[in-house]
BAMAR-894503 format. One record per atom (N, C-alpha, C): chain; x, y, z; atom name. Coordinates in steps of 0.02 Angstrom, whole numbers. Atoms other than C-alpha are relative to their C-alpha. Layout:
N
<torro><cadena>A</cadena><X>X</X><Y>Y</Y><Z>Z</Z><atomo>CA</atomo></torro>
...
This chain:
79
<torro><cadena>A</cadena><X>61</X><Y>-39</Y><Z>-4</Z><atomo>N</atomo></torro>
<torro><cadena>A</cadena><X>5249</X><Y>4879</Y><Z>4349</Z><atomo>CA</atomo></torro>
<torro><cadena>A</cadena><X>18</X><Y>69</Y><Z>27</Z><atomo>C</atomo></torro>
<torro><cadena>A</cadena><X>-47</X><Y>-66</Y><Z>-8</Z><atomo>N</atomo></torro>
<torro><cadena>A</cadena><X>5281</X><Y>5061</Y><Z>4353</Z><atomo>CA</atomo></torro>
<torro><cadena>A</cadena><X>-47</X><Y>51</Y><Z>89</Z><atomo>C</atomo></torro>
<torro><cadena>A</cadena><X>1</X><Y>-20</Y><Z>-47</Z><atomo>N</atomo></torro>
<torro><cadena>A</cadena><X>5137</X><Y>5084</Y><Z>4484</Z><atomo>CA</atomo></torro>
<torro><cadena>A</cadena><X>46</X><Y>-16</Y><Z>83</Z><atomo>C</atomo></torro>
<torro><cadena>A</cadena><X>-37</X><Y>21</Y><Z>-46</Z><atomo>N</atomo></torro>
<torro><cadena>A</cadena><X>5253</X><Y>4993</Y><Z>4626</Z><atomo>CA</atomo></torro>
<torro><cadena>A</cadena><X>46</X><Y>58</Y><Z>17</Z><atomo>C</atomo></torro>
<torro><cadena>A</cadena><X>-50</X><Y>-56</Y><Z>-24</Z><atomo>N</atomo></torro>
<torro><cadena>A</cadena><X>5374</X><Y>5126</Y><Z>4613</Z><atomo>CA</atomo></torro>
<torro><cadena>A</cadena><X>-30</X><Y>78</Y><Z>50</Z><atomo>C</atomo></torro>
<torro><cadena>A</cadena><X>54</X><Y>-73</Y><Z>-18</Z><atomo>N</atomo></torro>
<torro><cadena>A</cadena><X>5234</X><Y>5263</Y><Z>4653</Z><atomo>CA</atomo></torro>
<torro><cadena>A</cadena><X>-25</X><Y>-33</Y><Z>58</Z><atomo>C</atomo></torro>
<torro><cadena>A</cadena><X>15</X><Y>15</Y><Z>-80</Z><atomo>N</atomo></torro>
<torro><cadena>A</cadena><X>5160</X><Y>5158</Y><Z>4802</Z><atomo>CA</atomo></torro>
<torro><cadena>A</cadena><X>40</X><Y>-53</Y><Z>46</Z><atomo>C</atomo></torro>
<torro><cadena>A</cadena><X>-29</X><Y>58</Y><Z>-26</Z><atomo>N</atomo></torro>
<torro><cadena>A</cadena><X>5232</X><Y>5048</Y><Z>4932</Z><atomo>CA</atomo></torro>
<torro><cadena>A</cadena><X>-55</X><Y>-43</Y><Z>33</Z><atomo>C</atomo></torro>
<torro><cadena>A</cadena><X>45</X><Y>52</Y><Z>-18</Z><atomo>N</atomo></torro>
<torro><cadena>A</cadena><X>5163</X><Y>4894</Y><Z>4991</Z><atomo>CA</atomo></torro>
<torro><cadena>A</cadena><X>-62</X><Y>16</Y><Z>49</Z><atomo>C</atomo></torro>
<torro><cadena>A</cadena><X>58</X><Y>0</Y><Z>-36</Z><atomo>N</atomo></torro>
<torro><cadena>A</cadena><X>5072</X><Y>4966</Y><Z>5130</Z><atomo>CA</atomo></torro>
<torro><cadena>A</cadena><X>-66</X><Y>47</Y><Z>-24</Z><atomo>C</atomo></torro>
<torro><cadena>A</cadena><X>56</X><Y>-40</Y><Z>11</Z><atomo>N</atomo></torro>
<torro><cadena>A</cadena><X>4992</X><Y>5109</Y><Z>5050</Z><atomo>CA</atomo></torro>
<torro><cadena>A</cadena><X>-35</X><Y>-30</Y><Z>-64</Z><atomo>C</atomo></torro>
<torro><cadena>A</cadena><X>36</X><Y>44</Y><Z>41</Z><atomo>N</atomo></torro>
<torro><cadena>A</cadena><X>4920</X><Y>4992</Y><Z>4907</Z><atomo>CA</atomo></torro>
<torro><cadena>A</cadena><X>-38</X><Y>-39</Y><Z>37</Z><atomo>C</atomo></torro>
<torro><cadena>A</cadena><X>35</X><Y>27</Y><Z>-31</Z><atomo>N</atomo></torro>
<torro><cadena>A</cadena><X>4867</X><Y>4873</Y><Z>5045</Z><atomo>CA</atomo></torro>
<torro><cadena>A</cadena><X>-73</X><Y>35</Y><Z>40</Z><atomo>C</atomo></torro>
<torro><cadena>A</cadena><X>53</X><Y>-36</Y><Z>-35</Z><atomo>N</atomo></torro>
<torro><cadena>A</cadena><X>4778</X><Y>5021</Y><Z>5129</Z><atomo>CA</atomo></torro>
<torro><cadena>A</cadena><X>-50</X><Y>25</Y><Z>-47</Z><atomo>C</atomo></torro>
<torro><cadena>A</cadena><X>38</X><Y>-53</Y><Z>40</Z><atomo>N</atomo></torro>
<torro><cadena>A</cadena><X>4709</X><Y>5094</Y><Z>4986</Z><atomo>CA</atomo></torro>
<torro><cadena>A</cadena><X>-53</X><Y>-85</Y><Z>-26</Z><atomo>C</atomo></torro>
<torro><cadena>A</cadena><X>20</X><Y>57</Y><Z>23</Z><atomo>N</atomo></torro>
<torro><cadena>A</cadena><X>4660</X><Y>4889</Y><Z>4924</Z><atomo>CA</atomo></torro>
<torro><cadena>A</cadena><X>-81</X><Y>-25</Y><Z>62</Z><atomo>C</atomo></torro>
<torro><cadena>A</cadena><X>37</X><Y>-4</Y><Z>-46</Z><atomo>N</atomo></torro>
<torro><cadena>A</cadena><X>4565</X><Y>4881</Y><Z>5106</Z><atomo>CA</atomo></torro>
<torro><cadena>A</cadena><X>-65</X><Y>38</Y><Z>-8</Z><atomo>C</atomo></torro>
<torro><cadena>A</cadena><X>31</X><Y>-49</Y><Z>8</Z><atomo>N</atomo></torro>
<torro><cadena>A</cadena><X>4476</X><Y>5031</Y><Z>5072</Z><atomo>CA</atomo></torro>
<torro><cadena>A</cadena><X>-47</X><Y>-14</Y><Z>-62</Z><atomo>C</atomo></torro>
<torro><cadena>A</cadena><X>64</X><Y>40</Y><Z>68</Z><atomo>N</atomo></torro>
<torro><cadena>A</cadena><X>4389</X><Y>4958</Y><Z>4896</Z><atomo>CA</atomo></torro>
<torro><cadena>A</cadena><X>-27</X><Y>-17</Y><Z>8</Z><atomo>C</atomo></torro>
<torro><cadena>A</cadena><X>29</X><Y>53</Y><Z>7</Z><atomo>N</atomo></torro>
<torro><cadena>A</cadena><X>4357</X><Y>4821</Y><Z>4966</Z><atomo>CA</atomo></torro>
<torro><cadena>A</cadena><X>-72</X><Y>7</Y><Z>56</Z><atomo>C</atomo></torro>
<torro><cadena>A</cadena><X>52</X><Y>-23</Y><Z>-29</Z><atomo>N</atomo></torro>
<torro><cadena>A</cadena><X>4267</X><Y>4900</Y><Z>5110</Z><atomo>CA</atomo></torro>
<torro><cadena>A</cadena><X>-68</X><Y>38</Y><Z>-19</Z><atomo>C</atomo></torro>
<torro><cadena>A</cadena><X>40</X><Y>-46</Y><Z>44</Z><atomo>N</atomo></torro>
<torro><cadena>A</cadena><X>4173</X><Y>5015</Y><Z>4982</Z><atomo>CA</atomo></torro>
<torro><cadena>A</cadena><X>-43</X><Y>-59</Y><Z>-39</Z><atomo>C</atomo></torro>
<torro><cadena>A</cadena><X>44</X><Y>50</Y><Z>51</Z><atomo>N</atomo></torro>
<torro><cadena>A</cadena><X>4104</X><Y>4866</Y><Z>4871</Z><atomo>CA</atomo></torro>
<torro><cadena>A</cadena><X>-23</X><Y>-37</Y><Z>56</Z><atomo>C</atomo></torro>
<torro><cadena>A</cadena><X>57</X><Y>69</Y><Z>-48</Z><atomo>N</atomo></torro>
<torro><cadena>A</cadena><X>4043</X><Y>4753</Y><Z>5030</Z><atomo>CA</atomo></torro>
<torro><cadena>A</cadena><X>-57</X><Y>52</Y><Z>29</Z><atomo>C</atomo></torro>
<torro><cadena>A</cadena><X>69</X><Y>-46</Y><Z>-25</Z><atomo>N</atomo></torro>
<torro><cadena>A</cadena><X>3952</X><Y>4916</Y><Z>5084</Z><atomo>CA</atomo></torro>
<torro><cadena>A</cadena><X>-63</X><Y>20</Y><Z>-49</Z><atomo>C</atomo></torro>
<torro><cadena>A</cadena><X>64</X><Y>25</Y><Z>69</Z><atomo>N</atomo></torro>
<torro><cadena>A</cadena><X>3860</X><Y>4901</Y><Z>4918</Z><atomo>CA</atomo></torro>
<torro><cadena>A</cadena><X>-24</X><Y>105</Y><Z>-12</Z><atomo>C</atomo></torro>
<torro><cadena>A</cadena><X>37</X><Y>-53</Y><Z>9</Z><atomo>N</atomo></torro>
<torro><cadena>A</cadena><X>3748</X><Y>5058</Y><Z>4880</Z><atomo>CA</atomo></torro>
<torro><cadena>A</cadena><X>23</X><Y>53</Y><Z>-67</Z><atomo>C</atomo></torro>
<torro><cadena>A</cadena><X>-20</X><Y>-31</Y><Z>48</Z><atomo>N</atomo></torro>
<torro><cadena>A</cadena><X>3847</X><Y>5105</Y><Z>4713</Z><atomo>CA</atomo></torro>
<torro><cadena>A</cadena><X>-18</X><Y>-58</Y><Z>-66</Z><atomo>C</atomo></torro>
<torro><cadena>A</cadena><X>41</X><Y>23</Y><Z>86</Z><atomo>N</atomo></torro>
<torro><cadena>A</cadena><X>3811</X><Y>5094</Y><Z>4516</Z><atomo>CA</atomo></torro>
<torro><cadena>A</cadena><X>54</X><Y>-62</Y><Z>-14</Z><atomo>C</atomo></torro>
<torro><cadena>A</cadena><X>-41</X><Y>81</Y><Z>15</Z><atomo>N</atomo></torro>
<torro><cadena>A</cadena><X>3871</X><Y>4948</Y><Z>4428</Z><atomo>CA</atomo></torro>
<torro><cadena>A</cadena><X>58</X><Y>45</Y><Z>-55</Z><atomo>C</atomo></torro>
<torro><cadena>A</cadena><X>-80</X><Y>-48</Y><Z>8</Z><atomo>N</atomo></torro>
<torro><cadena>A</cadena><X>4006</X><Y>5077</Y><Z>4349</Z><atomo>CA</atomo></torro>
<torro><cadena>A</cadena><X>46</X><Y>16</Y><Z>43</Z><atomo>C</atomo></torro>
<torro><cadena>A</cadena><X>-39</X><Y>-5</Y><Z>-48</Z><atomo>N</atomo></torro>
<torro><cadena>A</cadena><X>4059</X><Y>5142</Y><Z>4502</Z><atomo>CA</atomo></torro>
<torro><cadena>A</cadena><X>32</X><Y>-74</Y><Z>38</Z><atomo>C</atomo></torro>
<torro><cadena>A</cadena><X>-15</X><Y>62</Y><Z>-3</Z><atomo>N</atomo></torro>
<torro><cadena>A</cadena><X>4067</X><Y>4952</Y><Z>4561</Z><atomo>CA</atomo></torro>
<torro><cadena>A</cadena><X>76</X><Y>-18</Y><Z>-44</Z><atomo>C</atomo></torro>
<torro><cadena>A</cadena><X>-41</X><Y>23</Y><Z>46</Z><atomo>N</atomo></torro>
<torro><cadena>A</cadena><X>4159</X><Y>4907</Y><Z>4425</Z><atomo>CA</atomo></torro>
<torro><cadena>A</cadena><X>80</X><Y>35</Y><Z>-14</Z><atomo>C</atomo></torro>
<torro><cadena>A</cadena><X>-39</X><Y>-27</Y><Z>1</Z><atomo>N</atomo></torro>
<torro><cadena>A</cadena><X>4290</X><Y>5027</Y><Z>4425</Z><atomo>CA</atomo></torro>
<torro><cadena>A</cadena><X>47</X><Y>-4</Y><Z>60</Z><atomo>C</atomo></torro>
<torro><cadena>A</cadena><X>-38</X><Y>48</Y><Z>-46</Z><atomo>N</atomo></torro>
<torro><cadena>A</cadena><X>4317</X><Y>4985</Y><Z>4610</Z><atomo>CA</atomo></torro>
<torro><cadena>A</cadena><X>39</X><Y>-73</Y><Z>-23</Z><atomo>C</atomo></torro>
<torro><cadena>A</cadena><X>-14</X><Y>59</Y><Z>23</Z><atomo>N</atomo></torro>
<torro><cadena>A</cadena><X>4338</X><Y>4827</Y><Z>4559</Z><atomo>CA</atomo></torro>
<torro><cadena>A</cadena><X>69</X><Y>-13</Y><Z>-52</Z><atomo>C</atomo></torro>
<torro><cadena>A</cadena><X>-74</X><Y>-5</Y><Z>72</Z><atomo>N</atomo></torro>
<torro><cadena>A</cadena><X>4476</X><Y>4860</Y><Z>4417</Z><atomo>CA</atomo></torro>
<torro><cadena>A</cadena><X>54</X><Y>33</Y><Z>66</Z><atomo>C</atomo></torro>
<torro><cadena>A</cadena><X>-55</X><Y>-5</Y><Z>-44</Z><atomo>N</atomo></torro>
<torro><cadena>A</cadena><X>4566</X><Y>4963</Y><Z>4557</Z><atomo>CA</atomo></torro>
<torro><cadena>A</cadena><X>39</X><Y>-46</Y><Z>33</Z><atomo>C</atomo></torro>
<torro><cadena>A</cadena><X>-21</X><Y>49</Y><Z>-43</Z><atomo>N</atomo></torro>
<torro><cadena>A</cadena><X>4566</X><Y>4834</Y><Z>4668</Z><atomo>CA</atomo></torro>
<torro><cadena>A</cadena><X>48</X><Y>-50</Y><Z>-9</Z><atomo>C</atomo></torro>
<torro><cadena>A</cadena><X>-38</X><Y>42</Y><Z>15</Z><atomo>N</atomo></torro>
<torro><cadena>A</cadena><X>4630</X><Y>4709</Y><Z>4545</Z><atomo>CA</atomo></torro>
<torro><cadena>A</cadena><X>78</X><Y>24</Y><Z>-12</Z><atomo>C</atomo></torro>
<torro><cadena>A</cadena><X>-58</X><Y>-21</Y><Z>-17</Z><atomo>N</atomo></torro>
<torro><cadena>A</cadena><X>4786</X><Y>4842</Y><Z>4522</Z><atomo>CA</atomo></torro>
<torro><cadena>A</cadena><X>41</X><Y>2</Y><Z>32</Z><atomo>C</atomo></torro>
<torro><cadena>A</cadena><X>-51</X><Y>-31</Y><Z>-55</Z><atomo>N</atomo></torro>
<torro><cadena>A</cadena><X>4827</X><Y>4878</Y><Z>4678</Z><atomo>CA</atomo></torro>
<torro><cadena>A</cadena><X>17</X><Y>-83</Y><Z>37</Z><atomo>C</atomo></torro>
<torro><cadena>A</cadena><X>-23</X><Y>80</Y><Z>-22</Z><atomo>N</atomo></torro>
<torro><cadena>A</cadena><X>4811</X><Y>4666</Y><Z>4722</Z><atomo>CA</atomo></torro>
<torro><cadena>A</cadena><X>62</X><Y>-13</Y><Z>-29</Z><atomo>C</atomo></torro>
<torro><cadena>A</cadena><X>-47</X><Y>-6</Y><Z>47</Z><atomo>N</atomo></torro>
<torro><cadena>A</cadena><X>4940</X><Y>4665</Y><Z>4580</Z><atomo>CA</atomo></torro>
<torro><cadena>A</cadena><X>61</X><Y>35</Y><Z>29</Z><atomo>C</atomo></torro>
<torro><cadena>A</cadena><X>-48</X><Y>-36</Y><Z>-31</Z><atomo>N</atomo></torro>
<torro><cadena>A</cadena><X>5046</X><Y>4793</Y><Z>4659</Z><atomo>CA</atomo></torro>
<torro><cadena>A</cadena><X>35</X><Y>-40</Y><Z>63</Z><atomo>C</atomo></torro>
<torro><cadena>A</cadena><X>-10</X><Y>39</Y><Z>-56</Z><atomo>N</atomo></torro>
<torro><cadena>A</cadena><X>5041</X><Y>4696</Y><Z>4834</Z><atomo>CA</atomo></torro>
<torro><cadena>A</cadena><X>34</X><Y>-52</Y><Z>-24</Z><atomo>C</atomo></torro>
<torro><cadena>A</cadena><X>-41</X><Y>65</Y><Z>30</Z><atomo>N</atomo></torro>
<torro><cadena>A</cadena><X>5093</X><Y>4524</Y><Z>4731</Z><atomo>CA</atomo></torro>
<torro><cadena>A</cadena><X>50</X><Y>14</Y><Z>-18</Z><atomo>C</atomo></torro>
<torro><cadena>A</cadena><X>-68</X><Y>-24</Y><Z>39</Z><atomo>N</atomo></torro>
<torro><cadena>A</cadena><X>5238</X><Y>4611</Y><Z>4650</Z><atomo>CA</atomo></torro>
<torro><cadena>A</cadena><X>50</X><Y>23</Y><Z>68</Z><atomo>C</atomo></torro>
<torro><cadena>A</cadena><X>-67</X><Y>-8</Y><Z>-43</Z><atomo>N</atomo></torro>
<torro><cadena>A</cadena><X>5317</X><Y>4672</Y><Z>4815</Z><atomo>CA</atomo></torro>
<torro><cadena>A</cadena><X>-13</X><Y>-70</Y><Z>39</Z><atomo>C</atomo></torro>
<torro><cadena>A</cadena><X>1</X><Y>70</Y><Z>-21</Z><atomo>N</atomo></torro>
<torro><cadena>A</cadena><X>5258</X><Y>4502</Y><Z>4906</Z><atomo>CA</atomo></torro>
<torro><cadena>A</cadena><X>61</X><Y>-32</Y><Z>-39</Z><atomo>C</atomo></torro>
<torro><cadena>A</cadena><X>-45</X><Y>60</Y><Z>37</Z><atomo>N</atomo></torro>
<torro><cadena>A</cadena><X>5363</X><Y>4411</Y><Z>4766</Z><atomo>CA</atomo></torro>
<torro><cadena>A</cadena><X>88</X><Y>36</Y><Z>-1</Z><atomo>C</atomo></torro>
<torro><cadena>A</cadena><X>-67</X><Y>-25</Y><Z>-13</Z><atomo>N</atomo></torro>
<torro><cadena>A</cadena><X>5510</X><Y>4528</Y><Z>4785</Z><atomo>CA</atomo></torro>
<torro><cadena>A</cadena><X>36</X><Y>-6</Y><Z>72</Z><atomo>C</atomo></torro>
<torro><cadena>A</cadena><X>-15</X><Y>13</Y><Z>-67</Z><atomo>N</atomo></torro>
<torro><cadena>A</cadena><X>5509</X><Y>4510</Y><Z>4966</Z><atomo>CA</atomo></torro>
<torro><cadena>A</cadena><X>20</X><Y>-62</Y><Z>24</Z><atomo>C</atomo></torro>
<torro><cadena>A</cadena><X>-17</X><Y>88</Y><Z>-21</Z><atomo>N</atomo></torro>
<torro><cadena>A</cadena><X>5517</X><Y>4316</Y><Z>4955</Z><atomo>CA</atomo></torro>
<torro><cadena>A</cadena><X>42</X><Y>-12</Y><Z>-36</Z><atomo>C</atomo></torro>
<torro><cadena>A</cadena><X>-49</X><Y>21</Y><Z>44</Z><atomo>N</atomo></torro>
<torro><cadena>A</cadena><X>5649</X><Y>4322</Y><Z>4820</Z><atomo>CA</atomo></torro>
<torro><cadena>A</cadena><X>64</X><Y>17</Y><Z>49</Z><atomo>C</atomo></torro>
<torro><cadena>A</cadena><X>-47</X><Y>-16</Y><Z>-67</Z><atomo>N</atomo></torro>
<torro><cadena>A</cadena><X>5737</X><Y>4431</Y><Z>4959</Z><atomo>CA</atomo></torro>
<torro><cadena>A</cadena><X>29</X><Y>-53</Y><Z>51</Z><atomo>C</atomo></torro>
<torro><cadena>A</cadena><X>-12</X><Y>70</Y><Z>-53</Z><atomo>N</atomo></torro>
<torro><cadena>A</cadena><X>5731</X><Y>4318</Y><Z>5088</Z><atomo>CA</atomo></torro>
<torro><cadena>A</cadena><X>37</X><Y>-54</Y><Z>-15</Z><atomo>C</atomo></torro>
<torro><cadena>A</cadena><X>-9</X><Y>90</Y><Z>3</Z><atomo>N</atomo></torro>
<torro><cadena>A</cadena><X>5762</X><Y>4152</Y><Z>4989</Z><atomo>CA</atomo></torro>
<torro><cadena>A</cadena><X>84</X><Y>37</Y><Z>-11</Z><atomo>C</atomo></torro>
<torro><cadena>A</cadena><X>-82</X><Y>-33</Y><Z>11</Z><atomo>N</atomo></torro>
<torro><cadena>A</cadena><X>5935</X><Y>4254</Y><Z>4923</Z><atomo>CA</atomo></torro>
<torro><cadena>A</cadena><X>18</X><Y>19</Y><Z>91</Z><atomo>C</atomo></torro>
<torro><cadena>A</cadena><X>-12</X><Y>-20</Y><Z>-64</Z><atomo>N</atomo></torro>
<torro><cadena>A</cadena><X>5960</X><Y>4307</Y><Z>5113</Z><atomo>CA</atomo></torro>
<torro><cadena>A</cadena><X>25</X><Y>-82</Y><Z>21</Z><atomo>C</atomo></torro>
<torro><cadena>A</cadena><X>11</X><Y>60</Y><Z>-32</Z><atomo>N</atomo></torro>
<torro><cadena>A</cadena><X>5937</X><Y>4123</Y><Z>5165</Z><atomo>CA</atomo></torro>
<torro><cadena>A</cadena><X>76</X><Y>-64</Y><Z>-36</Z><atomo>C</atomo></torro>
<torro><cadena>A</cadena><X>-45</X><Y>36</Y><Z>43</Z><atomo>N</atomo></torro>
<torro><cadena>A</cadena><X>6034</X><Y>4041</Y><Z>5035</Z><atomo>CA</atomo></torro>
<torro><cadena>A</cadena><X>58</X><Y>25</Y><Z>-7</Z><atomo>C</atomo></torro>
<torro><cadena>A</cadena><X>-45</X><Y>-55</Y><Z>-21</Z><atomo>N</atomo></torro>
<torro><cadena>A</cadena><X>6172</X><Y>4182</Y><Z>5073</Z><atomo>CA</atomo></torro>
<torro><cadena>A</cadena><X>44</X><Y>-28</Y><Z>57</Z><atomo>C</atomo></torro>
<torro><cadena>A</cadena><X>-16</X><Y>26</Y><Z>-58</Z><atomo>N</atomo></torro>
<torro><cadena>A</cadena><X>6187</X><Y>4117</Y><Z>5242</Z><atomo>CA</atomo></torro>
<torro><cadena>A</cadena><X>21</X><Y>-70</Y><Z>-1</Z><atomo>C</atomo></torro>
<torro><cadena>A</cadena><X>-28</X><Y>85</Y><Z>26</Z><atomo>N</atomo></torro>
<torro><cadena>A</cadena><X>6188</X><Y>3931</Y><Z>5182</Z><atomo>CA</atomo></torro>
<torro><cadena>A</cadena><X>71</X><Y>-1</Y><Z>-24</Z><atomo>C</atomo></torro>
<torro><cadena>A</cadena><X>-71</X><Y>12</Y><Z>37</Z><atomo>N</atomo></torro>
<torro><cadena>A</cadena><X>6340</X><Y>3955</Y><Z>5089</Z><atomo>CA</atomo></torro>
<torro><cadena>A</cadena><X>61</X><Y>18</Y><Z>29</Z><atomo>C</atomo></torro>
<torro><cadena>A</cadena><X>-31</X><Y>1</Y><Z>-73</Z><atomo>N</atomo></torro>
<torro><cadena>A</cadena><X>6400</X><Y>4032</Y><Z>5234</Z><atomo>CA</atomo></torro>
<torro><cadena>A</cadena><X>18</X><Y>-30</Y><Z>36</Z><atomo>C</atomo></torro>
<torro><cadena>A</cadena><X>-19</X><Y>38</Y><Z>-43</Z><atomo>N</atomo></torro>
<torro><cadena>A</cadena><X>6389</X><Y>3919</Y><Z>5332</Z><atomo>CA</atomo></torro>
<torro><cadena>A</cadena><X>42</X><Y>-67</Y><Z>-35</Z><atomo>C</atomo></torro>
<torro><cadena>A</cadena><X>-36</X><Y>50</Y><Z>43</Z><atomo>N</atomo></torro>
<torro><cadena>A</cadena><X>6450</X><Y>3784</Y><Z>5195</Z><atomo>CA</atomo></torro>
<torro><cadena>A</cadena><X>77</X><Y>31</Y><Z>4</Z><atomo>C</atomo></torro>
<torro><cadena>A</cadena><X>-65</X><Y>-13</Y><Z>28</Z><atomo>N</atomo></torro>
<torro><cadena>A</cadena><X>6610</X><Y>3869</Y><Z>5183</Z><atomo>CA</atomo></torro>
<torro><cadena>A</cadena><X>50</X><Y>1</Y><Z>73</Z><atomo>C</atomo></torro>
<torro><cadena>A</cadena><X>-6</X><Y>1</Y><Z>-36</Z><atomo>N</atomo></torro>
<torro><cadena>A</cadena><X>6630</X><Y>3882</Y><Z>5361</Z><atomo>CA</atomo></torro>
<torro><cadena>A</cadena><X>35</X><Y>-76</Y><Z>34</Z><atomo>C</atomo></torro>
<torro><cadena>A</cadena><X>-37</X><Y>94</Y><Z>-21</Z><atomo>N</atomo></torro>
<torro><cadena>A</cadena><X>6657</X><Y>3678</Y><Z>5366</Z><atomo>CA</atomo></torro>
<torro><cadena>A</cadena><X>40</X><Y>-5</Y><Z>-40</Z><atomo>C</atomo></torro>
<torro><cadena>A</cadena><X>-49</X><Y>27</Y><Z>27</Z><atomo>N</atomo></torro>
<torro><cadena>A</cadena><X>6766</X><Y>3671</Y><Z>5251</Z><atomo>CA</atomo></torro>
<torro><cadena>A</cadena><X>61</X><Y>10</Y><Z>28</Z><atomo>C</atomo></torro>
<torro><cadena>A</cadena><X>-43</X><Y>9</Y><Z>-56</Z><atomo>N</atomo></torro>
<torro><cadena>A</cadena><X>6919</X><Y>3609</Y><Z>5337</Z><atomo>CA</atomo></torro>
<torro><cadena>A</cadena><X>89</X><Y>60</Y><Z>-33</Z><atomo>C</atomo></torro>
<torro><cadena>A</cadena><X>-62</X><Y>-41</Y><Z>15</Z><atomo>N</atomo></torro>
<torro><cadena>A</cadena><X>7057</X><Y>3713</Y><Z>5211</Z><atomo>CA</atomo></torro>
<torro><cadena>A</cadena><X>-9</X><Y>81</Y><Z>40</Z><atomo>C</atomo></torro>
<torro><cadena>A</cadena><X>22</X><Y>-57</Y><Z>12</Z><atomo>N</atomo></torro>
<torro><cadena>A</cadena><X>6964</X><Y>3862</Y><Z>5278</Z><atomo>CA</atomo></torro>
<torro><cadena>A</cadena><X>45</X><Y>30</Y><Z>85</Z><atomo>C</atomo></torro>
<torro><cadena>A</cadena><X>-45</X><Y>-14</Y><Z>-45</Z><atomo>N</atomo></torro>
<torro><cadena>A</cadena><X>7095</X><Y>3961</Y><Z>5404</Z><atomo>CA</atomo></torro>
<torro><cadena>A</cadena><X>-39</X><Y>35</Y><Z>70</Z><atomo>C</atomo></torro>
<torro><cadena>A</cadena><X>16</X><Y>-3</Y><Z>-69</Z><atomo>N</atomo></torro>
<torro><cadena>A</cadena><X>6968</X><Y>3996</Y><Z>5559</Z><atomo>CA</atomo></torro>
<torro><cadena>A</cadena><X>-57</X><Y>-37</Y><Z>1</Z><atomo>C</atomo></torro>
């Protein structure tokens, strides 16, 4: 998604906050609504895409260290 590159997680989250605060305060057309509403689902989109990069991170981080430590018992291994 090409917006991810243009925002980072937090300023999508802040800007996602900010919709959502705008549509519970009500007092707009069912266009303006609605267009919130399409943002919102973008910038949720944006958030899920670095969420899922962040946990792909990790599990590679984790599973990094596992193998680490696997290699670590092995008894040919010279320390």
């Amino acid at each position: 998604m090409a917006e991810k590159t243009e925002q980072s997680y937090e300023q999508a989250r802040d800007e996602l906050t900010e919709v959502v605060r705008k549509l519970e305060a009500g007092g707009l057309t069912l266009e303006e609504s609605l267009a919130l509403w399409e943002r919102g689902e973008k910038l949720a989109a944006v958030c899920e895409e670095w969420l899922e990069g962040a946990r792909a991170r990790l599990t590679a981080a984790m599973n990094a260290e596992g193998d680490a430590k696997d290699d670590s018992s092995d008894p040919s291994a010279p320390f």
